[in-house]
C-alpha positions as CSV (number, residue, x, y, z in Angstrom):
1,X,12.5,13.0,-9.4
2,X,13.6,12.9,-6.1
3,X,11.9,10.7,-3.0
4,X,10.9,14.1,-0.9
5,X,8.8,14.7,-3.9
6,X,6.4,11.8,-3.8
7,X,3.6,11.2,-2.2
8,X,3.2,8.4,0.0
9,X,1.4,5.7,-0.9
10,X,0.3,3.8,1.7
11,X,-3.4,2.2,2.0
12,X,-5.4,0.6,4.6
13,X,-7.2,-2.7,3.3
14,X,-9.8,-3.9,5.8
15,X,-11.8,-7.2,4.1
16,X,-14.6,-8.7,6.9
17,X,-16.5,-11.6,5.9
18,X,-17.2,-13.2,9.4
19,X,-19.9,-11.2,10.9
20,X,-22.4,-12.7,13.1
21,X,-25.5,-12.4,11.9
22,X,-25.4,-12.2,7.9
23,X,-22.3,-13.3,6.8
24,X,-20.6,-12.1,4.2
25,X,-18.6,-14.2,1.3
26,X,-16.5,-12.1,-0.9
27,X,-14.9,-9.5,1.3
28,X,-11.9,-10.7,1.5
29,X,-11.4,-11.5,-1.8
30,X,-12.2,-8.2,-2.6
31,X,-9.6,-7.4,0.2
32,X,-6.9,-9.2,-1.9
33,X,-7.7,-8.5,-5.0
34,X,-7.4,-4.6,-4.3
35,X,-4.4,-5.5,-2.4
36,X,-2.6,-6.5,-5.1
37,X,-3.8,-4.2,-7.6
38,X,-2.3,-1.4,-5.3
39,X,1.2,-3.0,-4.8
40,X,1.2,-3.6,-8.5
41,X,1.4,0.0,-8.9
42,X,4.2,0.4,-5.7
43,X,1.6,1.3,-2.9
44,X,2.6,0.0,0.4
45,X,-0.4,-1.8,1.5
46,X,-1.6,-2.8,4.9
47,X,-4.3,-5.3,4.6
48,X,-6.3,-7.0,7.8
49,X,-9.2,-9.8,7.4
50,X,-12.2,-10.7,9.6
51,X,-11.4,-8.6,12.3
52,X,-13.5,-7.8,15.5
53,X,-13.9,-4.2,16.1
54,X,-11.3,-4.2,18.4
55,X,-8.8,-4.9,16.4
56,X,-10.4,-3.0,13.7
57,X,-10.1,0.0,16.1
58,X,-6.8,-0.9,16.9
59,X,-5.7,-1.2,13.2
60,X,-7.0,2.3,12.2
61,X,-5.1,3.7,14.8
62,X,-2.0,2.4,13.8
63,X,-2.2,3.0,10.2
């Protein structure tokens, strides 16, 4: 099969446990455990912890 013929698979990992009222604990982990389940099967992952909605913003863009 040739590259122009798969999809891309790229996904956008966002984990936030540092809010500021109500705090979170397992996001993240959550965030890396998905993370690697996704490059185990050859997706291109960008993943990004506690971040303010700024960067948040930012990231979505981006991606």
């Amino acid at each position: 099969m040739h590259a122009t013929n798969n999809p891309r698979k790229l996904a956008l990992i966002i984990g936030n446990n540092k809010y500021t009222q109500n705090p979170l604990k397992n996001c993240v982990n959550d965030a890396n455990d998905l993370s690697r389940a996704l490059e185990s099967i050859e997706f291109h992952v960008t993943k990004k912890t506690d971040l303010i909605y700024r960067e948040m913003d930012q990231t979505i863009d981006r991606f």
